[in-house]
Every structure is written in C-alpha cells, then in structure tokens.
C-alpha positions as a Markdown table, in Angstrom:
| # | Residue | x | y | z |
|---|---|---|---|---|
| 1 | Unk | -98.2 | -16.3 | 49.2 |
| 2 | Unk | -100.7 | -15.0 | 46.4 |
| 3 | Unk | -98.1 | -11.6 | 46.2 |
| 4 | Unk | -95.3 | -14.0 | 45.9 |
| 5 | Unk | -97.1 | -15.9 | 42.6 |
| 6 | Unk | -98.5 | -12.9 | 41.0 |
| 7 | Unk | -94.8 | -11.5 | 41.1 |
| 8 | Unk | -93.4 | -14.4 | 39.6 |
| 9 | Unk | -96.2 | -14.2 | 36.8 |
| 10 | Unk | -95.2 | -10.7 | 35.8 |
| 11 | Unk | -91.5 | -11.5 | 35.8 |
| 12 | Unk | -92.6 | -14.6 | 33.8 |
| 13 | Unk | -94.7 | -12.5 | 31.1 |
| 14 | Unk | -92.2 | -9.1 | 31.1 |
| 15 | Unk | -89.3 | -12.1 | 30.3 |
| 16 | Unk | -91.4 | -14.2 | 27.3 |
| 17 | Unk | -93.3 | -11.1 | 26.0 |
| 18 | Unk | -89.9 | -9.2 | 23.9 |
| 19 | Unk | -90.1 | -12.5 | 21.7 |
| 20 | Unk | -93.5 | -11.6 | 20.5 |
| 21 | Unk | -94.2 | -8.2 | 21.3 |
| 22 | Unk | -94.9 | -7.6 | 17.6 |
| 23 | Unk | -98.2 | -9.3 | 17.9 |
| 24 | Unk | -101.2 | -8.1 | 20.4 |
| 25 | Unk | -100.7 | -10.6 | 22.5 |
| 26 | Unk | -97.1 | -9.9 | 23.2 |
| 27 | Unk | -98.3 | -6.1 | 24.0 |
| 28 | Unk | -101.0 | -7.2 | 26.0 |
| 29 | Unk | -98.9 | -9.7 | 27.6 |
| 30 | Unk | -95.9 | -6.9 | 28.5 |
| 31 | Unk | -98.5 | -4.5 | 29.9 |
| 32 | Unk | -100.2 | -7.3 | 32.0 |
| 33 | Unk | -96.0 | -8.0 | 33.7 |
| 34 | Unk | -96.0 | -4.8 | 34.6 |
| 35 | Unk | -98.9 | -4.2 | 35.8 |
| 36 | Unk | -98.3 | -7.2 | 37.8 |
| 37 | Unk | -95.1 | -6.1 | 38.9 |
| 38 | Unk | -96.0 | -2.4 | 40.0 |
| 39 | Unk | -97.7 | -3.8 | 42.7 |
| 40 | Unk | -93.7 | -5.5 | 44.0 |
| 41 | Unk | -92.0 | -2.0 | 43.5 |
| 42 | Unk | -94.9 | -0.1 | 45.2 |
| 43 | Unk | -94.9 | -2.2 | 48.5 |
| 44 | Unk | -91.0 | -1.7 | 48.5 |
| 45 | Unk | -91.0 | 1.8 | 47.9 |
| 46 | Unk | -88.9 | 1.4 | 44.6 |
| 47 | Unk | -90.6 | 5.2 | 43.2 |
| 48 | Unk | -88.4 | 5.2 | 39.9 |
| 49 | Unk | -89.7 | 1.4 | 39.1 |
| 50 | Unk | -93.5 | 2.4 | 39.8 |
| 51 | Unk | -93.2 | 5.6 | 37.6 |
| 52 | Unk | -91.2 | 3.6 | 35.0 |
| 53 | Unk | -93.9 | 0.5 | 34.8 |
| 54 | Unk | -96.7 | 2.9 | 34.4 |
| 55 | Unk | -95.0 | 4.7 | 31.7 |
| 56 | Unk | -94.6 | 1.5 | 29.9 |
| 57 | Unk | -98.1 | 0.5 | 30.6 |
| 58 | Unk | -99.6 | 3.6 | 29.4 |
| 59 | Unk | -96.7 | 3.2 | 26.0 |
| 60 | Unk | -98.0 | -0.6 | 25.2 |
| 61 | Unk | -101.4 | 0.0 | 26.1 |
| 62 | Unk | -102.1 | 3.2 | 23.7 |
| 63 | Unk | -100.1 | 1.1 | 21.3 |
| 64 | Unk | -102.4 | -2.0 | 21.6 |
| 65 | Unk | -105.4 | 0.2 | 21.4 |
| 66 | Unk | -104.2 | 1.1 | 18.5 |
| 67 | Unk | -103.8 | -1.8 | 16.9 |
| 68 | Unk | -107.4 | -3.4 | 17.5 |
C-alpha cells in the first residue's frame, strides 16, 4: 500500500512541478517525482524509464545545486 501512495506522490509532484519549475522548489519538487517514480519503473522492469528518471534527476539536481 505504501508503494502504491508514494507512486501517486511522484506522479502528483512530476504533474504540478512544470508550473513552477523556475523556482527551487519546482526543481526540487520534479527531482523528488522522479525519484519517487524510479522506484515504479524499476520493480516493472521499465530500463528506458529508470535510465531516463535518473538523467533527469541528475539534470535538475546539478541545476538546483546551482542555484543555492
């Protein structure tokens, strides 16, 4: 059940995050979906989705380092 919730919250923050992704919190809050949502595509084996996540966890992350 807690997989189940923590999937919904990552498709929750990847889906209000574009609308502010200008500010910190809308980087932070775009890495944190994905990160959230890597663990979905690992336990189904979806390859392309896990490398594509952590590329865009490593893109928004160096970008919100930068920005602090």
């Amino acid at each position: 059940m807690l997989a189940v919730i923590l999937n919904w919250m990552g498709a929750a923050a990847l889906a209000v995050a574009p609308f502010i992704i200008t500010s910190i919190e809308g980087q932070a809050l775009a890495a944190t979906g994905l990160i959230l949502l890597t663990r979905q595509a690992i336990a189904n084996r979806l390859w392309n989705l896990v490398a594509l996540n952590l590329i865009g966890v490593i893109g928004y992350l160096t970008t919100l380092l930068g920005a602090i």
